[in-house]
Structure formats: structure tokens, C-alpha cells
C-alpha positions in Angstrom: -13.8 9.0 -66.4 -14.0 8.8 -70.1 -13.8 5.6 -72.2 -13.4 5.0 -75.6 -14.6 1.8 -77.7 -13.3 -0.5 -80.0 -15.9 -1.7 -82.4 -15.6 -3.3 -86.3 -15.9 -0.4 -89.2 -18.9 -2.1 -90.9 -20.1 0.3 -93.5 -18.8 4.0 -94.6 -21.2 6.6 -96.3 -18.6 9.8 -96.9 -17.1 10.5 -92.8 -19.7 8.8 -91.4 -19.4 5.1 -90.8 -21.5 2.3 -89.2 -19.6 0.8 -86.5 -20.5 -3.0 -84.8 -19.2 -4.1 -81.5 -20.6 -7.2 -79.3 -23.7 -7.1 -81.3 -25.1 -3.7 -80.9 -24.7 -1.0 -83.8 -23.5 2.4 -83.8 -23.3 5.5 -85.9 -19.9 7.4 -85.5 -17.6 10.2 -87.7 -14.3 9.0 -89.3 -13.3 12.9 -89.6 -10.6 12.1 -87.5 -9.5 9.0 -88.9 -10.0 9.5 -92.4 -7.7 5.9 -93.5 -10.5 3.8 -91.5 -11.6 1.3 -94.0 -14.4 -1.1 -93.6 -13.0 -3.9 -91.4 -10.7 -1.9 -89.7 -10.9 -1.3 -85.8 -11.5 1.7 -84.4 -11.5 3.5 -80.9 -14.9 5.3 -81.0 -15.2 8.2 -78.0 -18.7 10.6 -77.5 -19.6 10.0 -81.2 -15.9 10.3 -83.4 -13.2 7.4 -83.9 -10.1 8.6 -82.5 -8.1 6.0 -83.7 -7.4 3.2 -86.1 -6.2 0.2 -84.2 -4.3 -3.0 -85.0 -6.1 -6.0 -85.1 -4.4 -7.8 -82.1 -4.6 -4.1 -79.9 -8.6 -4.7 -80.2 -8.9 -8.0 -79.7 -6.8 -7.3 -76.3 -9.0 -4.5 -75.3 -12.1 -6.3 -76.1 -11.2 -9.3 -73.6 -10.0 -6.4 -71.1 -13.9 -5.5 -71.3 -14.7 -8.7 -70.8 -12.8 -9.4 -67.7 -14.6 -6.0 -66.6 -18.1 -6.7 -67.6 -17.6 -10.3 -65.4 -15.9 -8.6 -62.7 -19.0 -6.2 -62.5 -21.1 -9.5 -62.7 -19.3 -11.0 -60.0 -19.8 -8.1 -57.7 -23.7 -7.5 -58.2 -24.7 -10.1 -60.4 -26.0 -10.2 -63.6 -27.3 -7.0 -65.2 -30.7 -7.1 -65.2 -33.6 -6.1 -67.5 -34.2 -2.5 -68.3 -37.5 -1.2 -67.0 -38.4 0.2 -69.8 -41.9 1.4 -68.7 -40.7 5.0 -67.7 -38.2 7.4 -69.6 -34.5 7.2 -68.1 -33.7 10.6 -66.0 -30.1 11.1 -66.5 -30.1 13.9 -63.7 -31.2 10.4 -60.6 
């Protein structure tokens, strides 16, 4: 399964931007959304924005991760700290 992100436009340097959701910073392209402005929302998937999205569409999608994130929570509790003393293996 695939998701894509909504996160705040917070700087643009040419088709790149600087994107800001839920505290934690990301690089992605705007080639595919050239009309992203700063302050705009945008769905970010494996490294592009997809999509420019209205305000109220983000802030909806944002609370549905949320409601996941707590739902997870509920299920195995809280996430916990990553052990950070050895190098993740994507292929465990």
C-alpha cells in the first residue's frame, strides 16, 4: 500500500521545495505541481507533490492520521524509542 502526505510548502528554491508536517521536515520536487506556493498544501508521495490541496481537504486528512496514529497506539501502545545503536536493515 502506498500513501501519500499532506505537509505545509514552507520554502521553494526553483522545483524543489521544503515541506513541514507535524514537526519533522522534508525535501520534495514541485515538478508536478508547478502552482504550489509557499503556504500551500500539498500531497507529497516517494519524494514529488502530487497535488495541491485545499486548505480544509488537509486539515481533514491530517486528523484522519490522527485517528490512525491513536488507533495504532491503542492497539500496541505507544511507539517507542528508536534503538538507534545499530543501522536499520530494511530487508528484517
Amino acid at each position: 500500500m502506498c500513501l501519500a502526505i499532506p505537509m505545509r510548502v514552507a520554502a521553494i528554491d526553483g522545483a524543489a521545495a521544503t515541506l513541514e508536517a507535524e514537526g519533522l521536515t522534508q525535501a520534495a520536487s514541485l515538478l508536478l505541481v508547478p502552482q504550489a506556493r509557499v503556504g500551500d498544501f500539498v500531497l507529497v508521495h516517494a519524494g514529488f507533490a502530487i497535488t495541491v490541496l485545499e486548505p480544509d481537504d488537509a486539515a481533514e486528512r491530517l486528523a484522519l492520521f490522527e485517528e490512525l496514529a491513536a488507533l495504532a497506539d491503542d492497539e500496541v501502545g505507544p511507539s517507542a524509542e528508536p534503538d538507534n545503536r545499530r543501522p536499520h536493515d530494511p530487508s528484517v
